[in-house]
N, C-alpha and C positions, 0 to 999 in steps of 0.2 A: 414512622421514620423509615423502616426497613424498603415502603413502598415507596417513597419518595426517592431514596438510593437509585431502587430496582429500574424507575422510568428515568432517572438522570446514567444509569450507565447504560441501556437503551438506546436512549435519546443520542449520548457518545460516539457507539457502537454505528446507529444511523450516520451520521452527519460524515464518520472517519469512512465509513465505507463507501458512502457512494460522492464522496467526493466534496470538499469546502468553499470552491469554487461555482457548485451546482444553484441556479435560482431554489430560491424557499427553503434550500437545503437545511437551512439554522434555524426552522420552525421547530421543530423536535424540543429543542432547546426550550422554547419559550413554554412550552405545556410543564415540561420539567424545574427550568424556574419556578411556575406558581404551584408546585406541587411540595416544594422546598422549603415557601418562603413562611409558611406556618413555625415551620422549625427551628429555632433561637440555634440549639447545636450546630446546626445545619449553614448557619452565615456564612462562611470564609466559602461552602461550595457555591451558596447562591451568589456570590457576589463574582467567584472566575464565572459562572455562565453569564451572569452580566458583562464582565468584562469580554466577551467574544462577540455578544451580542452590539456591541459598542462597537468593534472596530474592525476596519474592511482588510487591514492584517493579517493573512493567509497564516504568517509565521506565528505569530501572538497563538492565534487560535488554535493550531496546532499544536503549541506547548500548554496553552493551559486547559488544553481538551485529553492529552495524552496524561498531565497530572491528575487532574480530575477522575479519570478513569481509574488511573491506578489507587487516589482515595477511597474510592466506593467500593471500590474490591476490598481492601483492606476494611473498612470501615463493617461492611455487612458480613465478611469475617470474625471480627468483633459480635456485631449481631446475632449471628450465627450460633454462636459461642453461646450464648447466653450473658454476655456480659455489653453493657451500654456502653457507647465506644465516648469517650472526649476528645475532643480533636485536639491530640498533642501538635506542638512546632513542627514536627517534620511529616506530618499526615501529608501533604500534598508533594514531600519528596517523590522524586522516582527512582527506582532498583538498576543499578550498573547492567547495562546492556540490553535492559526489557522496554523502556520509553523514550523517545525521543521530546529533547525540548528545549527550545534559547529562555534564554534567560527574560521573563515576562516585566518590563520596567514599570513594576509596579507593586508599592510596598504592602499588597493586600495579602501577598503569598510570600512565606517563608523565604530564607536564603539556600543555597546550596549546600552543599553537605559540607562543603570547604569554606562555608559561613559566608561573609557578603561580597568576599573579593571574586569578582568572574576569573572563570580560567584564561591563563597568561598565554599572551600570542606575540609569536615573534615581531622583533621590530620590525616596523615599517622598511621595506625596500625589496625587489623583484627577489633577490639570492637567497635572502630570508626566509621569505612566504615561501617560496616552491619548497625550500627543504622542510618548513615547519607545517607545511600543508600536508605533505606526504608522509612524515611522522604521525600525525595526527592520525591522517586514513588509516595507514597500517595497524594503530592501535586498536581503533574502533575494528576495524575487520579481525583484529586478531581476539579480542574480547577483553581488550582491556580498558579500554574508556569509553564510555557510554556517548549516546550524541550531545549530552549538556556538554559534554568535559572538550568533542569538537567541533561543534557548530562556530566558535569565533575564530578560530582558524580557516574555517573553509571559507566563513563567509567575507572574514580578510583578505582571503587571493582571488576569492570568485570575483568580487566585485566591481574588481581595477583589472580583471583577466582582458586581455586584448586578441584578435585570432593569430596573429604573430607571434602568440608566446606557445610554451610547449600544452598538447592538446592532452596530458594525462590527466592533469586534477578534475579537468572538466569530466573524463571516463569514471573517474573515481566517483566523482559528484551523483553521475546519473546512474550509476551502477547498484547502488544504495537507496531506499524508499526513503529516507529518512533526508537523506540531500538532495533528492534529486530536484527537488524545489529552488533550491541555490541554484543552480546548473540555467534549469529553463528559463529562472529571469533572468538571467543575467543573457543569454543567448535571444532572446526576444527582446529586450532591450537592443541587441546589437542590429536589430532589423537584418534586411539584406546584407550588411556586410558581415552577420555571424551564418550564413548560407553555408558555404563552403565547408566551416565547423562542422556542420552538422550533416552534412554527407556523408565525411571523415567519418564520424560519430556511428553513423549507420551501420559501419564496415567494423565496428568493433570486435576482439572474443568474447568482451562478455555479452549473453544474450540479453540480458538487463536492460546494457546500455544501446544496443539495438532498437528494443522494443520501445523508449522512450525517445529515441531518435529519431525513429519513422514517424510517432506521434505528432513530434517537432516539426519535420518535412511536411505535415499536410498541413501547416499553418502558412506554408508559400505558396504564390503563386506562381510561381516562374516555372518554364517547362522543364528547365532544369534539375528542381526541387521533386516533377512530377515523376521524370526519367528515374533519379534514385530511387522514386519508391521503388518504381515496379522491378527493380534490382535488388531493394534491400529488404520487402515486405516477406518475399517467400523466406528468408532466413531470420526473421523475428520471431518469437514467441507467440502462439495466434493468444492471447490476452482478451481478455473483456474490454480494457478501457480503451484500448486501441481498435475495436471492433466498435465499437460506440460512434467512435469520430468516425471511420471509414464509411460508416450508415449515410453520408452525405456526399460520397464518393462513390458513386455505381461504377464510374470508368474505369475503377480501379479492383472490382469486384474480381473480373477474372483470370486477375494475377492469384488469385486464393483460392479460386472454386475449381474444382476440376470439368472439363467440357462432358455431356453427356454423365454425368453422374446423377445417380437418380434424385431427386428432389425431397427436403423433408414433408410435405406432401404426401408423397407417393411409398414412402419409407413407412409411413402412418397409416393408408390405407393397407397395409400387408403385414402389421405388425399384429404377431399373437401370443409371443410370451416375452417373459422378461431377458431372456437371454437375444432373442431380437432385438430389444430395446436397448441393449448394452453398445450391442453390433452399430444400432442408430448410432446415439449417441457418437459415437467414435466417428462415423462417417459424415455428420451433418451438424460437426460441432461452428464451423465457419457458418453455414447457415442459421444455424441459431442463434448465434451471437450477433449479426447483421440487423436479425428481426428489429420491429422497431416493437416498446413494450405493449402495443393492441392490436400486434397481427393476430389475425384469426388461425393461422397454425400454432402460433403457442399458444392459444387455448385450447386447441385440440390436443395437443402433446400433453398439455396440464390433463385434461381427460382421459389421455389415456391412461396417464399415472394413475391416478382413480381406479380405474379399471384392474390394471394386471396387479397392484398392490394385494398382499395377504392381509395387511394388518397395518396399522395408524406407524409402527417404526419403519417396515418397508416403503410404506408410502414417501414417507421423511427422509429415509434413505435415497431414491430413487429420485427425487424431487432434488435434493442437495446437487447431484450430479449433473443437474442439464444447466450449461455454461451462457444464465442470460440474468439482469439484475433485477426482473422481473420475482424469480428465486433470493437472489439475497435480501430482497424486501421484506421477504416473505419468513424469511429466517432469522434478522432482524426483531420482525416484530412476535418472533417465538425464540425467546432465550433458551426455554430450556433444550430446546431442540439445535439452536445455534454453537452450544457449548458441542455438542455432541458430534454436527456435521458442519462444522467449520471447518477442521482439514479437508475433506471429501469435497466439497465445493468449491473451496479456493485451488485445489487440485486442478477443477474442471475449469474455470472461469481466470485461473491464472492472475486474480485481479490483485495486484497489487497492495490496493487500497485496505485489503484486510489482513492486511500485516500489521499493523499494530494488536488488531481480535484475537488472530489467531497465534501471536505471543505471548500475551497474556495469558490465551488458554490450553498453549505449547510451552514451558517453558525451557523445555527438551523433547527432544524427537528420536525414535528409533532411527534404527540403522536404512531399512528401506525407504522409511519418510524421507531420511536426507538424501536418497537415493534420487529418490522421484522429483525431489526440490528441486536437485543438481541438473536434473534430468530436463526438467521441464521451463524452470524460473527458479536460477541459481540468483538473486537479487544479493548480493553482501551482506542483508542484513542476516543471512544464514548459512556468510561464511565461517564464525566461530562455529558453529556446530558442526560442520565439515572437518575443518582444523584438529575440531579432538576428536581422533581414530578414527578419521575417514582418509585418509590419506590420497587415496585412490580416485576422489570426486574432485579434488580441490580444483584442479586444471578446469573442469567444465569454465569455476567463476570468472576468469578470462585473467585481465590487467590486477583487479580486486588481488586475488590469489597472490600474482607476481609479488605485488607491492609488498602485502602481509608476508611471505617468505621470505624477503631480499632481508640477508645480512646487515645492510645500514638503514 
């Protein structure tokens, strides 16, 4: 039972990080289902992986991927313990502020902690929504309602948003890992006439919502759309997911790389200790991330790791740090090592996507971590951690902050 847990929160672990959208991405899953389904206990898990398996619902999958995960933590907890776990009713709850998840329409999974009534959303009409949509955010930023308690608010004003109307909920939306899914369809639905939006959007304070903006931009074609980038790229976050998409945009490479700067290449041939490699790293993080995952220089960077490494933690350490998903695969499919250098990566590779992992395995953060956060990819979802005695970062998180501090 213990190893059937171990490859279904894995299997999780994969699919949330490199993305639900990805082709084959939900095979993970299906190795994990037949490793489950021996186990009678085990039903209510194998039956949410079936239900993701079922349905082409980004949202669905996401909450019953984010429950699930938080079950097997809890469950091999139990195991752990020495005591055989029974999947009590509330085993697939998720904990205030740690999971995000809409409400799964389907009675194979428990109710909410508030029993079956979904959380109550202002009546229908424009004056409503804006004031009960920005209620909401604010709480979620401030740490007091989890994204179950505001996913029907957002996605009651997201839905009917028009680019006419005021442009903050959509900031708030993308600003947050958690919504920022609400935000993009609804903005891609608007085709061309949600353009404009999303220019605005580029020029944000929060860097968040920035870095999800330029994402959005290279989905136009209009020369228009291409002009913002090259305006709003150099002030995004250099991210992994964003460095991913740009791999099909050369034209737009040397808004990011510096002219004459030496090549990761040439970085590699002259590299002799690890305090070099550090230096790399820092200099040739836009190129790495560019790479596509079978250039033959990150195999050669993977050898070098090899090389200057002392010992199998340094190796894992060093390896953590170089900012390509090539690495997170690879860390993925080494939990015990994943537990360990999950901050440290997600540091380097900025990626989003492993914010729900490294919540899970952060449930709090030192003073310098929320430092580096702020510093680096302030995202909302780690503006309460800010909020309590950092007082000094909160401004990085742009509009987020504002919202969460305003008086009403």
């Amino acid at each position: 039972m213990q190893q059937a847990l171990e490859e279904l929160q894995r299997a999780i672990q994969h699919v949330l990080a490199l993305g639900l959208g990805r082709a084959g991405g939900l095979e993970p899953l299906r190795d994990a289902l037949r490793a489950l389904q021996p186990h009678d206990a085990l039903a209510p898990l194998a039956d949410g992986v079936q239900a993701v398996l079922d349905t082409d619902d980004a949202r669905v999958q996401l909450d019953v991927l984010t429950r699930l995960h938080y079950a097997c933590g809890r469950l091999l907890t139990r195991l752990h313990a020495d005591a055989l776990p029974t999947l009590s009713a509330d085993a697939l709850h998720e904990p205030t502020r740690r999971v995000a998840a809409v409400v799964l329409p389907s009675s194979r999974f428990p109710p909410t902690r508030e029993g079956n009534q979904a959380p109550s959303v202002p009546p229908v009409g424009r004056g409503n929504l804006q004031e009960g949509v920005l209620e909401s955010f604010a709480r979620l930023f401030r740490g007091e309602a989890s994204l179950l308690e505001t996913l029907p608010a957002v996605y009651a004003h997201l839905q009917a948003w028009q680019p006419d109307q005021p442009l903050l909920p959509m900031q708030l939306a993308l600003a947050h890992y958690g919504t920022a899914h609400i935000a993009i369809e609804r903005l891609r639905a608007l085709g061309t006439d949600g353009l404009q939006a999303v220019i605005q959007l580029a020029g944000s304070k929060s860097p968040a919502v920035r870095l999800r903006a330029c994402e959005l931009l290279l989905e136009y074609d209009a020369p228009k759309a291409s002009a913002a980038l090259r305006s709003a790229l150099p002030k995004a976050p250099r991210a992994l997911p964003l460095m991913q998409k740009l791999r099909a945009r050369p034209d737009l490479h040397e808004v990011l790389l510096k002219d004459g700067a030496p090549t990761l290449e040439q970085w590699l041939s002259a590299l002799g200790d690890r305090r070099q490699y550090h230096q790399m790293l820092q200099q040739t993080e836009v190129q790495i991330m560019l790479l596509p995952p079978n250039a033959p220089a990150l195999d050669a960077l993977l050898q070098k790791v090899r090389t200057l490494a002392f010992n199998e933690y340094e190796s894992w350490r060093m390896l953590a740090r170089v900012p390509h998903e090539r690495i997170t695969q690879t860390l993925l499919a080494h939990p015990e090592w994943l537990r360990s250098q999950c901050y440290e990566h997600f540091l380097a590779t900025l990626d989003y996507r492993l914010i729900p992992i490294l919540r899970s395995i952060h449930p709090q953060f030192w003073r310098e971590q929320v430092r580096q956060i702020a510093q680096n990819l302030p995202d909302a979802a780690f503006l309460p951690d800010a909020l309590r005695g950092h007082p000094d970062l909160v401004k990085r998180f742009g509009e987020p902050a504002e919202v969460a501090q305003s008086p009403n």
